[in-house]
Structures are given as C-alpha cells and as structure tokens.
N, C-alpha and C positions, 0 to 999 in steps of 0.2 A: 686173599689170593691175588687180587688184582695188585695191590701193591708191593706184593712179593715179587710178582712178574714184573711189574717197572722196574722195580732194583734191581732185579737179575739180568734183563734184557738192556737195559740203555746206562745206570747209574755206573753197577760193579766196575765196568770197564773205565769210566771215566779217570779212575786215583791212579790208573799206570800212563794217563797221558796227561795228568798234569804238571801244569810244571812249575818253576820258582817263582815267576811272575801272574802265577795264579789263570792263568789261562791257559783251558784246554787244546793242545795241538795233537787233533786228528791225524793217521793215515790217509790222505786221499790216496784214490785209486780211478785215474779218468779213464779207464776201462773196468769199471769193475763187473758192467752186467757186459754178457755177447750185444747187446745194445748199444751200447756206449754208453751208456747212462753212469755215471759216476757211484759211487761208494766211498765208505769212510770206516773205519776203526779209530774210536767206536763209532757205533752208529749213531750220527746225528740226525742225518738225516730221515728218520723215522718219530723223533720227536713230534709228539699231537701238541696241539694247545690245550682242548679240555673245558670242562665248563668248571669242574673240583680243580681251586686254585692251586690244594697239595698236589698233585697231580701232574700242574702244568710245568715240566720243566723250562718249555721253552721263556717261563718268564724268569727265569732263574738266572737266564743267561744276560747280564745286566753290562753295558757299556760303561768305563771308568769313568772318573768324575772329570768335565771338559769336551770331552766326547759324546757321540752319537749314533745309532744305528740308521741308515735306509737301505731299505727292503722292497724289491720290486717280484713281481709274479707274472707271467704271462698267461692273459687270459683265455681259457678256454683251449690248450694248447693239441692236444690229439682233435679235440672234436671238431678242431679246424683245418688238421692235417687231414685225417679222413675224408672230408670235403673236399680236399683240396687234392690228394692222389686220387680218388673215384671222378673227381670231374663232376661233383653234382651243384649243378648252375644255379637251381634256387636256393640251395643253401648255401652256397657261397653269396649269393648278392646279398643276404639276410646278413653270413655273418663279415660283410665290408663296411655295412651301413650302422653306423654305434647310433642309431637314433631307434635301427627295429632290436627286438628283442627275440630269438632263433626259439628258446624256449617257449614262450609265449604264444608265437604263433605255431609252432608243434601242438602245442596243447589244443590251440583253438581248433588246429585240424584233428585232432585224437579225439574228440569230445564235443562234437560242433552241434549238442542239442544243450549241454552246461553251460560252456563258457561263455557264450554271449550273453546268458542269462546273468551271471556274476557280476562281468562285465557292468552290465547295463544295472543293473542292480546297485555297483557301485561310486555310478555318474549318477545316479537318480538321489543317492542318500545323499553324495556331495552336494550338490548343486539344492537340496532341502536344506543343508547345514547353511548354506551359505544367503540363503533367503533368509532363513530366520533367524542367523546372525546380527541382520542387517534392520531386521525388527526391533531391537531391545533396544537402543539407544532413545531409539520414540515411545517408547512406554509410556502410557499418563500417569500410573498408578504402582506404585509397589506391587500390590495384588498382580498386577497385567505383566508387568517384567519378570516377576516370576515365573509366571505362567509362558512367557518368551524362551526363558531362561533352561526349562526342563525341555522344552518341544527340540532345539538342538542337538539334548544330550542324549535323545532318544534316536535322531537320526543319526548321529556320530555312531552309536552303538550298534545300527541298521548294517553303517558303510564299514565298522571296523570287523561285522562278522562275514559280508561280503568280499571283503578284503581278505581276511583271513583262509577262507575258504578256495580264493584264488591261487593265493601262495600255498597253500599246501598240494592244489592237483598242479602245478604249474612244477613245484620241485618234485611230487611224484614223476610227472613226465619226466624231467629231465633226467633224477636214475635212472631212470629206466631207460633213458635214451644211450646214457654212457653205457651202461651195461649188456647194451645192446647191440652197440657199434663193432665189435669184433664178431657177431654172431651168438646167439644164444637160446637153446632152445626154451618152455613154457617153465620146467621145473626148475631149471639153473636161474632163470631171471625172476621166479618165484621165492626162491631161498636169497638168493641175492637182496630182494628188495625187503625181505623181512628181517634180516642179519642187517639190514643200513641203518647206522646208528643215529643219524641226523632225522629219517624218517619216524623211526620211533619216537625221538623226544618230540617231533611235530604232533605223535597220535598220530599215523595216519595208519591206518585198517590195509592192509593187502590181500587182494582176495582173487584166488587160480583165475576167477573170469578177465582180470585186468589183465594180467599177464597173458593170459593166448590170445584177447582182442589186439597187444601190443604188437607181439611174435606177429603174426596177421599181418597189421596194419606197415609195418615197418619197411618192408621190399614196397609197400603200394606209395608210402610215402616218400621212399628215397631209392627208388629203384639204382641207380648208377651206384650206390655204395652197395646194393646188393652182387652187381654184376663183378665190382671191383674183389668183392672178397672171395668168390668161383674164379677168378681167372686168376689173383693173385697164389689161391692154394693151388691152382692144376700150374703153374708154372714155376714153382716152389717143386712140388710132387717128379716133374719134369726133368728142372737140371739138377734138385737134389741140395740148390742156395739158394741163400737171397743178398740182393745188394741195396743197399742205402740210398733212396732218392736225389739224395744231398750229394753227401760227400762218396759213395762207392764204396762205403765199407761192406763187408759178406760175412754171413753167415752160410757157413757149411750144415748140411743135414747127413751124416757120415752114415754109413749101412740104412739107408734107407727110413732112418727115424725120424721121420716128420710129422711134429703136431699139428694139423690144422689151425692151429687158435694159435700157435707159437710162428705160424706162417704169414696170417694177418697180421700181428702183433709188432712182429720186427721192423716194418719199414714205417710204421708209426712211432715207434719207441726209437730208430736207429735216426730218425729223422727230428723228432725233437729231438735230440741227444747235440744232434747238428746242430742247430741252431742256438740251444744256450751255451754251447763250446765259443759258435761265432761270435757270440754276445759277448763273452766272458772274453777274449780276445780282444774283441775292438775296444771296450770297457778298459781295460787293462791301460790301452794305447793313453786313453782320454785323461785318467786317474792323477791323481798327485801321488805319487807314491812314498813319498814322505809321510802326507797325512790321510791318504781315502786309501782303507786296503779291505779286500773282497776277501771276508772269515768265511763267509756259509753259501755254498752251493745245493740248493736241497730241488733236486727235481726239476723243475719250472721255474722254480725261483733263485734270487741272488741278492743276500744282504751284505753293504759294503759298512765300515765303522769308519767315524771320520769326526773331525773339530764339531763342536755344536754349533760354531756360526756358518757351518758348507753343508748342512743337512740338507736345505731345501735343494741348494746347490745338484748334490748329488743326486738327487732324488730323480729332477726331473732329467739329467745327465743316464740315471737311469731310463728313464721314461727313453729317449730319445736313445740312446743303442739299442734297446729289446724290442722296441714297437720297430716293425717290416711289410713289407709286404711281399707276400713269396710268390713267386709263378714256377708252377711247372707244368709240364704237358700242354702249354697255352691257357692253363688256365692259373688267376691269379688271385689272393688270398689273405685281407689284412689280417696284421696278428700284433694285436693289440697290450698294451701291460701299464698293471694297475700299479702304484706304490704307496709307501707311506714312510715314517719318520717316526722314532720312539725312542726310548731309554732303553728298554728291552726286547729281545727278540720277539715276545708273541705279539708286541704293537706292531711287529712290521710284517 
C-alpha cells in the first residue's frame, strides 16, 4: 500500500512532464497556497528522503555528468519567525547566538530534575574515557593493557547511553515545541507526537502525562508567544484579514470563516514565503545564468545545479543570500542556513 501510494501521489504525474532531454519540467505556481508558499505540478516539492533507498525518490534525481547539485535550507525558519513577531527576547538572543542551542536549553527548562543529571553523566563518562585512554600506552604488561583497554570501552558505553538518552528527550522537546507554536490543546499534541515518524524510529514512549505537563508549561515558558497568538486571533476575528509582516500581502476571511489556527498560521507561513521569494531574487541577480540555474524550490529550501568546479562556489553564494537578519517591531532575529554539495538531490 505504501508504494502504491508513492506511485499514485508523486511518480504517475511525473511521464506528462517529462521531456526530451530527460528532465522533469514542473508547473510552478509562486502563489500556490493563500500563503505564498509556492507549489508545483507535479508535486515535487513533497518528496521525503526515507530511510528505504526504494523509496527515496529524491536520490533518483541525479545531476548530468560535469555537473553538480547545491542545496541550501534555512534553519529553523517559523520557529524563528514566531520569536520574532511575538517579540520574545529570550528566545530570540538564544536563537542569534549559533554557539547556544534553543532546544537544549528548552529541554533543560522542561525537565530541570533530568537533564542535568544526563548532562553531567555525560562529562563524567568523558572525562573517565579520557583518563584511561591516556593509561595504556604505559602498561608494563600485556595482562595490564588489557585490563586498560576494556575499563574505556565500558565508560564509552556509560557516555554513549547517556548521550543517547539526551538526544532522544531533547528532540521529544523539540516536536513538541514545533507542534506547539500555533497553539495546541493536550489531545492534538498527544496524537501529534505519537503519529511523528522520526519519534518512533528513535523508540521514544509518549505518554498523555508529557503532553499536558508541556500544554502547561508552554505560556509559563514563553509567555509573549502566548500573548502574540490571543491578540493575533482577536484581530484576524475583528477586521475579518490578515496581512503579511513583510511584504503586505492579505488574506481575506469572507462570511466570517475564520479559523483560529489558520489565523496564527498565516503571518508565519506568508512571512517565510517572503523571505525565500527575497532569497530566490537576489540569488538570481548573483548566478551565472549560463551555468548555476535554481531547478527546486521546496519550502525553506533552494537547490541550484551548476559546473562540478562552482559547487563549493555556489554553495556558500548560497550561504551568503539566505543567512539575514530580520527586524521587526524593533526587534531583530538571525536566520541562519545550512548547505551542502552532492550528485543528487537527497545529498543536498
């Protein structure tokens, strides 16, 4: 069934847009959601990677011989905007400093009897590996360096469960942070987090207690995003629109149909929209247009195909149009973006 659904939803469409030169030439459509958010026929832009290689089409999509993909993403992109229209000050200094990590210290405040414990758990194993690393060279005896040799791989195994154990409540937090950011009652971010397919293949257990301690905790930890999303729906409810931080594009709510969650939603979604439009513009200006041309727009991201000796080139060409730093309302917000270089789409 599942790969019934692939072929039916993304494959079928592909053979009416290809063409002689064996490349797929999509429909774009830079309006395609009331967002701005771009669209395509066929849909490309819903392509997963996958962990089932059959599966991933995006490796399928392979750059000619001579050529080259780079792929840029911009990181973190609503959950920075949200910050950044609510006006909430500690999380915007968290997310301008690439040195703290926003999630991490969420966690440490969601959970402040665990995670110091991990934490500290996992400077303790280190800092034993590295003691008795520095034993075995002075061994007198075969017997002895052995004896050196296992005491390491026991604390490696101490700091890799500690480790592990961080990484998996540290990305619980985080869904549950995205999932949360537009408002979400205990049941919605209960199904939510048990439906997250990333969560499952980590194992991790969701259980109703996590989810209404999060509901809870969430107004206590970011109060300004809480205030932000009440005054955005009563003024949505009001004149009936919404308009676009950025650029001033509207969204009408005609007879009075306003969704609360489509209320929140808009000036986050119309507002990235903005920005990878700007991207995709000044990029444009920059490009050779001979040889670096911009094939996929997928969301947050932009892979341009180009000579195999201008990869790195482009790359950080990318880097350098997408990374900004936005102000509004007086307050200001890096937005950072990561990239890479491959032969095929899902490397980048």
């Amino acid at each position: 069934r599942a790969s019934e659904k692939l072929v039916s939803t993304f494959v079928d469409g592909i053979g009416l847009r290809l063409g002689e030169d064996g490349r797929i030439h999509p429909d774009w459509r830079t309006f395609g959601a009331v967002t701005g958010r771009w669209s395509s026929t066929p849909n490309c832009q819903n392509w997963k990677k996958g962990e089932d290689p059959a599966r991933n089409l995006r490796r399928m999509i392979v750059a000619p011989p001579g050529r080259i993909f780079a792929g840029a993403d911009a990181s973190q992109l609503e959950f920075r905007i949200i910050a950044l229209l609510a006006g909430q000050e500690d999380l915007l200094e968290v997310l301008s400093d690439p040195s703290r990590d926003a999630h991490a210290e969420n966690t440490a405040r969601l959970y402040p009897d665990v995670w110091p414990v991990l934490v500290s758990n996992i400077e303790a194993a280190k800092q034993r590996m590295e003691e008795l690393e520095r034993l075995i060279p002075g061994a007198s005896s075969p017997l002895q360096r052995r004896q050196y040799e296992t005491l390491p791989a026991e604390a490696k195994k101490q700091y890799k469960e500690s480790a592990t154990s961080c990484k998996r409540l540290r990305e619980l937090t985080k869904r549950a942070t995205y999932a949360s950011l537009y408002g979400s009652t205990t049941e919605n971010l209960f199904i939510k987090l048990r439906s997250d397919e990333k969560l499952r293949k980590m194992r991790i257990e969701i259980e109703p207690e996590q989810c209404v301690r999060f509901v809870q905790m969430f107004p206590i930890l970011w109060p300004k995003i809480e205030e932000w999303r009440a005054r955005v729906k009563a003024e949505a409810a009001l004149s009936q629109e919404m308009v676009s931080p950025l650029l001033g594009r509207k969204r009408p709510f005609p007879l009075g149909r306003l969704d609360p969650t489509q209320a929140t939603n808009f000036p986050v979604q119309a507002c990235a929209a903005d920005l990878i439009d700007m991207a995709v513009l000044d990029l444009w200006e920059k490009l050779d247009r001979q040889r670096d041309w911009i094939i996929l727009q997928v969301h947050d991201a932009l892979v341009v195909e180009t000579d195999a000796d201008r990869g790195e080139y482009v790359k950080q060409l990318l880097i350098q149009t997408m990374t900004a730093e936005v102000e509004l309302n007086g307050y200001k917000c890096l937005f950072p973006t990561e990239a890479r270089v491959g032969q095929s789409w899902d490397q980048v």
